[in-house]
DRENDO-1510 file (C-alpha; in Angstrom, 1 decimal, always signed):
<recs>
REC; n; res; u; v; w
REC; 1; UNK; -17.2; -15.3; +3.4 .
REC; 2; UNK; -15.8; -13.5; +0.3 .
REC; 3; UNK; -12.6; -13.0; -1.0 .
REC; 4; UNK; -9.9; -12.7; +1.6 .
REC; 5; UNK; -6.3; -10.6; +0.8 .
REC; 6; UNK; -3.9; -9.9; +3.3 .
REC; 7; UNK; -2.9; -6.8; +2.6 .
REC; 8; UNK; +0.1; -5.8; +5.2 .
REC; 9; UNK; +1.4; -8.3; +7.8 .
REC; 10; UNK; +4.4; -7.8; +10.0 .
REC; 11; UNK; +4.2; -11.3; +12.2 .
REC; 12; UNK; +7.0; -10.1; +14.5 .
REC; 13; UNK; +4.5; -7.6; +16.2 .
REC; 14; UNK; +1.6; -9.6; +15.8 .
REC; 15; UNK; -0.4; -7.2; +13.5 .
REC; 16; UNK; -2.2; -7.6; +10.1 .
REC; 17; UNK; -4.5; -5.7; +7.8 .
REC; 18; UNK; -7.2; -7.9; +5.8 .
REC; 19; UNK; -9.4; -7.4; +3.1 .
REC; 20; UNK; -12.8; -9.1; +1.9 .
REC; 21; UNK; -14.0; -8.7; -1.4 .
REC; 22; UNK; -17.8; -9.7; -2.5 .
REC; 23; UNK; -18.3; -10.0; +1.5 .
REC; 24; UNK; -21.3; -12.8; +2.0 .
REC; 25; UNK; -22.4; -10.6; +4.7 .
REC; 26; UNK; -22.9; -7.4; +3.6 .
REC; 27; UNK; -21.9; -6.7; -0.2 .
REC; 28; UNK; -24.9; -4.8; -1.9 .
REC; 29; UNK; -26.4; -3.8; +1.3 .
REC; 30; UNK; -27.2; -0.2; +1.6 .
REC; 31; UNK; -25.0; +2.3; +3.8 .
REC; 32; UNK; -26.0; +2.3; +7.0 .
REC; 33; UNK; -23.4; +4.1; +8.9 .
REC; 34; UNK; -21.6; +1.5; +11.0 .
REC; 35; UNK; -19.8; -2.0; +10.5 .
REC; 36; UNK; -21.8; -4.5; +10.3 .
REC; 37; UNK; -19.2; -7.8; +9.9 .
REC; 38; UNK; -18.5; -9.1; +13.3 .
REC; 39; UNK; -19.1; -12.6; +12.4 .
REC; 40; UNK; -16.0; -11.8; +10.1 .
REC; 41; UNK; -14.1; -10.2; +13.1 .
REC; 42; UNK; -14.8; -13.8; +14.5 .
REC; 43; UNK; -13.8; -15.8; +12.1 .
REC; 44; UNK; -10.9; -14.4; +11.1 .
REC; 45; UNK; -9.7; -14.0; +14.8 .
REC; 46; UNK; -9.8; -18.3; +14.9 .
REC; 47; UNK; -8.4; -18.5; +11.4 .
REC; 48; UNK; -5.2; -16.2; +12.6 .
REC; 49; UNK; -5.4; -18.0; +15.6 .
REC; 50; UNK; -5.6; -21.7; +14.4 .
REC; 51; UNK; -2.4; -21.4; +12.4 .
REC; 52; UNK; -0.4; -19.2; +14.6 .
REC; 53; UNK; -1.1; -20.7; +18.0 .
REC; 54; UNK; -1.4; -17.0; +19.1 .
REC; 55; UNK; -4.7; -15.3; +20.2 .
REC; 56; UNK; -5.6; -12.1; +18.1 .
REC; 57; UNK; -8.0; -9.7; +18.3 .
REC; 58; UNK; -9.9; -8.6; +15.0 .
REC; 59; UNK; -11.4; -5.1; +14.4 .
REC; 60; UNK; -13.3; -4.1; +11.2 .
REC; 61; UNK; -12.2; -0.9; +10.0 .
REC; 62; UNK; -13.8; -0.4; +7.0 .
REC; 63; UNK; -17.3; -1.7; +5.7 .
REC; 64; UNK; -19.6; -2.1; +2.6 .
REC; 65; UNK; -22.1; -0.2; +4.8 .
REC; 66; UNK; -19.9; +2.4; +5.9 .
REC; 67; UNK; -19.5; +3.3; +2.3 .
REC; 68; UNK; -16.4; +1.5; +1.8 .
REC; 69; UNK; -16.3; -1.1; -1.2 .
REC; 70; UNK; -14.7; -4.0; +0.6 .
REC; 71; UNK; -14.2; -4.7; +4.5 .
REC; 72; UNK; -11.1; -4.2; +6.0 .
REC; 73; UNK; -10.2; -5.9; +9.3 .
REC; 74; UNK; -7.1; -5.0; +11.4 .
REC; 75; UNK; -5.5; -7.6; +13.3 .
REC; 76; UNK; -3.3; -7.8; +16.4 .
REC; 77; UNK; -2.3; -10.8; +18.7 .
REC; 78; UNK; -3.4; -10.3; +22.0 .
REC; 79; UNK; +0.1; -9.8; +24.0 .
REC; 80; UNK; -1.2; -7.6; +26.3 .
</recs>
């Protein structure tokens, strides 16, 4: 997948920002405008979810092909 940093996490409201690094998926590709990782958004939603026992919901919010130079994912559970 890449490398994987959390970069701010407050657990009491459920809500996270990610990073990858080197991103298997789309590191080196060329900009093209939009995100591109969901399989990230996936994974990392059952990762969050496997260890918490919580649903979340993943969102990339930043891309290699957006023009970005790592992928950034926000993450909230899903207490809605």
């Amino acid at each position: 997948m890449g490398i994987l940093r959390i970069e701010q996490a407050d657990m009491k409201k459920g809500e996270l920002v990610l990073t990858v690094s080197e991103d298997l998926v789309c590191s080196g590709l060329p900009e093209e405008g939009y995100e591109i990782c969901t399989y990230d958004e996936g994974f990392i939603s059952a990762l969050l979810e496997n260890f918490s026992g919580k649903p979340f919901i993943v969102k990339e919010i930043d891309c290699w092909c957006t023009g970005a130079r790592t992928c950034r994912f926000s993450a909230k559970t899903d207490n809605q």
